[in-house]
C-alpha positions as CSV (number, residue, x, y, z in Angstrom):
1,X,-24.3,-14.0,-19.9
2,X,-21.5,-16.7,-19.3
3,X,-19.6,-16.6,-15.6
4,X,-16.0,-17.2,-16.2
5,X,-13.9,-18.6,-13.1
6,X,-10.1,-17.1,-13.9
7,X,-7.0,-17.8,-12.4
8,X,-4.1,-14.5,-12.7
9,X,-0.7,-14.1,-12.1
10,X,1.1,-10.3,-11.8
11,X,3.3,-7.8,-11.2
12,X,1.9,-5.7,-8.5
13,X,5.1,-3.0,-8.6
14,X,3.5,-0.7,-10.6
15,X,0.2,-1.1,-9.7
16,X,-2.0,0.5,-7.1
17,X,-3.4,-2.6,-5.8
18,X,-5.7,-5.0,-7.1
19,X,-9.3,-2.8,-6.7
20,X,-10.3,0.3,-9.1
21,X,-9.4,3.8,-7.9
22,X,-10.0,6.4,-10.2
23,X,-7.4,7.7,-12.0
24,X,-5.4,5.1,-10.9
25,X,-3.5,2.3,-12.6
26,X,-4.9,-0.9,-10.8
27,X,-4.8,-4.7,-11.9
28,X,-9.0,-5.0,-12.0
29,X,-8.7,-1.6,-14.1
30,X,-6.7,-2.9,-16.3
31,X,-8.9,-6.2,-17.0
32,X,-11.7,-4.8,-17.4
33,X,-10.4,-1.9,-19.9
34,X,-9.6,-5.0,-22.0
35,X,-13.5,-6.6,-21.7
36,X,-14.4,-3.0,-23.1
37,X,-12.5,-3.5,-25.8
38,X,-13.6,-7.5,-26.1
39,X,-17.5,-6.3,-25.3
40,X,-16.8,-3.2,-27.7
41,X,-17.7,-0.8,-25.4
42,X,-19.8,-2.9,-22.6
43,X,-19.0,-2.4,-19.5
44,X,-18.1,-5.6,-17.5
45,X,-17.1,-6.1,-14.0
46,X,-14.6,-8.0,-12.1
47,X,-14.7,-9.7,-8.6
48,X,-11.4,-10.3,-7.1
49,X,-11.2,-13.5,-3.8
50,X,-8.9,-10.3,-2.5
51,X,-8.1,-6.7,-2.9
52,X,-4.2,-7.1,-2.6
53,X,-2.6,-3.6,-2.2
54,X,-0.2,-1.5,-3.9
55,X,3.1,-3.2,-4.4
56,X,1.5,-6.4,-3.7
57,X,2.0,-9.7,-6.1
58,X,-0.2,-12.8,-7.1
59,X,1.0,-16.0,-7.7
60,X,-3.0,-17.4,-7.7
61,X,-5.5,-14.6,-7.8
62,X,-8.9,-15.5,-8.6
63,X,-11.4,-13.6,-10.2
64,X,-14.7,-14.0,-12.2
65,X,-17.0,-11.8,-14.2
66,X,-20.2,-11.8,-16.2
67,X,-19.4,-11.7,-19.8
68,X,-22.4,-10.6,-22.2
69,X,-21.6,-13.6,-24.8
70,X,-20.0,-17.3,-25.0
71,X,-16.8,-17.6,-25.6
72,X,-14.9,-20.9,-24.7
73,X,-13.1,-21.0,-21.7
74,X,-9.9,-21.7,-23.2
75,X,-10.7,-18.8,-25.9
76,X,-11.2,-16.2,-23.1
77,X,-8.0,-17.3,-21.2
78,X,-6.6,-16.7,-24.8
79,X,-8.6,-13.4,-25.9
80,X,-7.4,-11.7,-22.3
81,X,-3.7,-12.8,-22.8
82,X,-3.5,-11.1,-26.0
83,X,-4.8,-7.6,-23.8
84,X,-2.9,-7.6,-21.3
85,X,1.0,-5.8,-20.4
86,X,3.7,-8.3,-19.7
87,X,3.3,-8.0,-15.9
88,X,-0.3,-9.9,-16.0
89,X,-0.9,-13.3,-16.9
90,X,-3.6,-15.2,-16.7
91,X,-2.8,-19.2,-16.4
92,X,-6.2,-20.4,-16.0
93,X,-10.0,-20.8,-17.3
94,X,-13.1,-22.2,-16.0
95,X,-16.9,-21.6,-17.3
96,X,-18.4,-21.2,-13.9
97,X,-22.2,-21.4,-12.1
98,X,-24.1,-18.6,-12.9
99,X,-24.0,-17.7,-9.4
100,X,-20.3,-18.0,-8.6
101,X,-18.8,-15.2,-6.6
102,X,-14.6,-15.2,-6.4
103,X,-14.3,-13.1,-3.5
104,X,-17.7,-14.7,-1.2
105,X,-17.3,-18.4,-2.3
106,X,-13.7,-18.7,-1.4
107,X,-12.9,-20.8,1.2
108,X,-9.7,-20.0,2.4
109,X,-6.0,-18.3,0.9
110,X,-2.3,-18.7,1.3
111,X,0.2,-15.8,1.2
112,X,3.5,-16.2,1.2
113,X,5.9,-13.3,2.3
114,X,9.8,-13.5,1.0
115,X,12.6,-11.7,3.1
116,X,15.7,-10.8,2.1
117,X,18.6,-11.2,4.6
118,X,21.5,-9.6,4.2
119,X,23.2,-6.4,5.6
120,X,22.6,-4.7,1.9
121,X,19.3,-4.4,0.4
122,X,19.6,-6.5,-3.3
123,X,18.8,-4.2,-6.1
124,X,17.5,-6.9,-8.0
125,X,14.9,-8.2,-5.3
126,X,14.0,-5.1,-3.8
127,X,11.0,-5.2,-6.1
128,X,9.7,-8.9,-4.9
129,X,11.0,-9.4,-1.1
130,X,11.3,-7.4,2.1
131,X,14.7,-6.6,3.8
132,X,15.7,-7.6,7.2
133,X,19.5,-6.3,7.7
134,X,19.4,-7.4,11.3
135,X,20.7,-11.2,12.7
136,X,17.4,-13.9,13.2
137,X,16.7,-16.4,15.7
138,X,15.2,-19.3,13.3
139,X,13.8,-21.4,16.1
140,X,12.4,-18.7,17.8
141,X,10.1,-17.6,14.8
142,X,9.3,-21.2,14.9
143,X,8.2,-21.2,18.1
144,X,6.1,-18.0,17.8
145,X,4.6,-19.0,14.1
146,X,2.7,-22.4,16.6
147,X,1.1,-19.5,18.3
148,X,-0.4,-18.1,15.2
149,X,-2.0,-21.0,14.2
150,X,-5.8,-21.7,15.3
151,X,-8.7,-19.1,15.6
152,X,-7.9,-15.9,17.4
153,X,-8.9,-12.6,17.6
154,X,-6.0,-10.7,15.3
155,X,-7.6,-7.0,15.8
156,X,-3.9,-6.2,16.7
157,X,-2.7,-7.0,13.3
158,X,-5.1,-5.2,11.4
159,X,-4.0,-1.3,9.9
160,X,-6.2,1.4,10.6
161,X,-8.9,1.6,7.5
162,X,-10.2,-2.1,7.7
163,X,-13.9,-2.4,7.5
164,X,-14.6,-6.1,8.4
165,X,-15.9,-5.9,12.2
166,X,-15.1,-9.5,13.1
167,X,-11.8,-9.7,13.7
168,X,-11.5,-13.3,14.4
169,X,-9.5,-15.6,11.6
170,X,-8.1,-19.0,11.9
171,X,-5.2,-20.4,10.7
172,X,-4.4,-23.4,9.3
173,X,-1.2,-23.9,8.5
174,X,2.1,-21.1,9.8
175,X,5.3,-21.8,8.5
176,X,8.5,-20.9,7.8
177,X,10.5,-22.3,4.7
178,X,14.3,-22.0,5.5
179,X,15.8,-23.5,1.8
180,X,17.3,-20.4,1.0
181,X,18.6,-19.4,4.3
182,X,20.3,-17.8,5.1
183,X,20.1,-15.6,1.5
184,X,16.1,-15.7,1.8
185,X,13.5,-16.6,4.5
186,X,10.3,-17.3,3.2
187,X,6.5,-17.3,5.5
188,X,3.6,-19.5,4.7
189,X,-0.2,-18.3,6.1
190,X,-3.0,-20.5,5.5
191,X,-5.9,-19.4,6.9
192,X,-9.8,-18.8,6.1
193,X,-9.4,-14.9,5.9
194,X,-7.2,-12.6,6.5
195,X,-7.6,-8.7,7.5
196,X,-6.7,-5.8,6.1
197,X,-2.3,-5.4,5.9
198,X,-2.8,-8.8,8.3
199,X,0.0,-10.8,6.8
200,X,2.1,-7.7,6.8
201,X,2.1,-7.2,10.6
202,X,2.2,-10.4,11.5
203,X,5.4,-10.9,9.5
204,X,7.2,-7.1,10.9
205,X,5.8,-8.9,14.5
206,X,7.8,-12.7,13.9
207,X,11.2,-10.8,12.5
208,X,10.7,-8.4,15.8
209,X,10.8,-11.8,18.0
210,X,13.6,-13.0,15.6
211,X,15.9,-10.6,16.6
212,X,14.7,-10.6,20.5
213,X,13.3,-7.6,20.3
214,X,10.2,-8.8,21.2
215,X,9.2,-12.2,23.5
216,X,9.3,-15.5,21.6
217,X,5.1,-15.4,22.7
218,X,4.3,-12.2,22.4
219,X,1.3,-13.3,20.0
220,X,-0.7,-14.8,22.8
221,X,-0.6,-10.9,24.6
222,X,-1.2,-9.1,21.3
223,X,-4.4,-11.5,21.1
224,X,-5.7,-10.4,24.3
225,X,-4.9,-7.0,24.1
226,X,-6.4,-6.2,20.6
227,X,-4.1,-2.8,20.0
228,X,-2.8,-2.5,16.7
229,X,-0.4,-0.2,18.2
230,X,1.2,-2.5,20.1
231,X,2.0,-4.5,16.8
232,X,3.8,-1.2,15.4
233,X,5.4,-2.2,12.2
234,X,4.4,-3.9,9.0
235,X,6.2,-5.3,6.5
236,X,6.6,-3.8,2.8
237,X,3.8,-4.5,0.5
238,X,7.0,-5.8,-2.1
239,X,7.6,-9.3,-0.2
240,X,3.5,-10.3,-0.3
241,X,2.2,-13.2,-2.6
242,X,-1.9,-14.2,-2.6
243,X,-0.4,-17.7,-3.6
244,X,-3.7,-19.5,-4.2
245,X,-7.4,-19.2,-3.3
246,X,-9.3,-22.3,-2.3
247,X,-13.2,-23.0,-3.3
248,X,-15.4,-25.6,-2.8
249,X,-15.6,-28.5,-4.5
250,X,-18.0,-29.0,-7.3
């Protein structure tokens, strides 16, 4: 058995998320349909660093799997290309240790999240940004994004159906990339883990404050108060990016 370490890019529009559900059209689904046909008929299967959700895009997934020959590393990255549908694409190829793990040896991730400003949603970016129709304070989601980073508690911006019972994350790096204001806003999380639809709320959250309808530190309460429903919204699954998954070195 050979452990390959791959890097994807996709799509996640018409896809129900990264993990297998039966009956379901999923991005891990679809890799390893094509190892069944590589394998011819062997079942192989794939580890994702993250189980991004429907709607939801990759710039940097990582993922590895067991594969019952040896094939070179550039040859697999070549083999799976050939497989897949024009909306996955995998960019790189490693030969890993036997014992590497995508999803338990990653260190940390960044997401990005794209909004589209405007009064009008864009047809043509409705499939790979949220919408904010509303007027934004810039400097005051600056302001609140300093309160996100470092390790808190972020119970509050977890959606009901997460598992993970420590709800303490810390953040590296919060920012906001203004470029392509005021067309596009874009957010920057780096931060060791991140719970389940966390990015999401935290991103429905900073637009609240933007357009004072929220306090500029309202993070420092939601900490304390751990209530998800006092986060309320979350942001569409269509603006979310897992931009890049960090491991250790070798």
């Amino acid at each position: 058995m050979t452990v390959y370490k791959m890097t994807v890019q996709y799509d996640g529009t018409r896809y129900h998320g990264f993990q297998h559900q039966p009956n379901l059209q999923t991005i891990q689904g679809t890799i390893e349909h094509a190892l069944v046909k590589m394998t011819k008929g062997k079942k192989v299967n794939v580890v994702g660093s993250g189980r991004t959700d429907a709607g939801v895009h990759a710039l940097g997934q990582v993922i590895s799997f067991a594969y019952p020959g040896s094939l070179a590393a550039t040859s697999m990255l070549k083999a799976l290309n050939s497989l897949m549908p024009r909306d996955i694409l995998f960019i790189e190829s490693n030969i890993a240790a036997p014992d590497f793990n995508a999803r338990f040896d990653a260190l940390s991730k960044i997401y990005e999240y794209r909004v589209a400003l405007g009064r009008y949603t864009n047809p043509f970016l409705r499939l790979y940004t949220g919408h904010h129709p509303y007027a934004i304070d810039i400097k005051k989601m600056q302001m609140a994004l300093q309160d996100v980073q470092g390790t808190h508690n972020f119970a509050s911006f977890e959606a009901s159906g997460g598992v993970i019972r420590n709800k303490v994350r810390t953040i590296y790096q919060a920012q906001l990339d203004t470029s392509n204001y005021p067309q596009e806003i874009k957010f920057i999380f780096h931060g060791d883990g991140f719970l389940y639809n966390m990015v999401r709320i935290m991103v429905a959250t900073l637009l609240e404050i933007g357009s004072n309808r929220r306090p500029v530190h309202d993070f420092l309460r939601l900490y304390e108060v751990q209530d998800r429903q006092q986060a309320r919204l979350t942001a569409p699954a269509s603006g979310l990016y897992l931009k890049k998954v960090f491991y250790p070195q070798k």
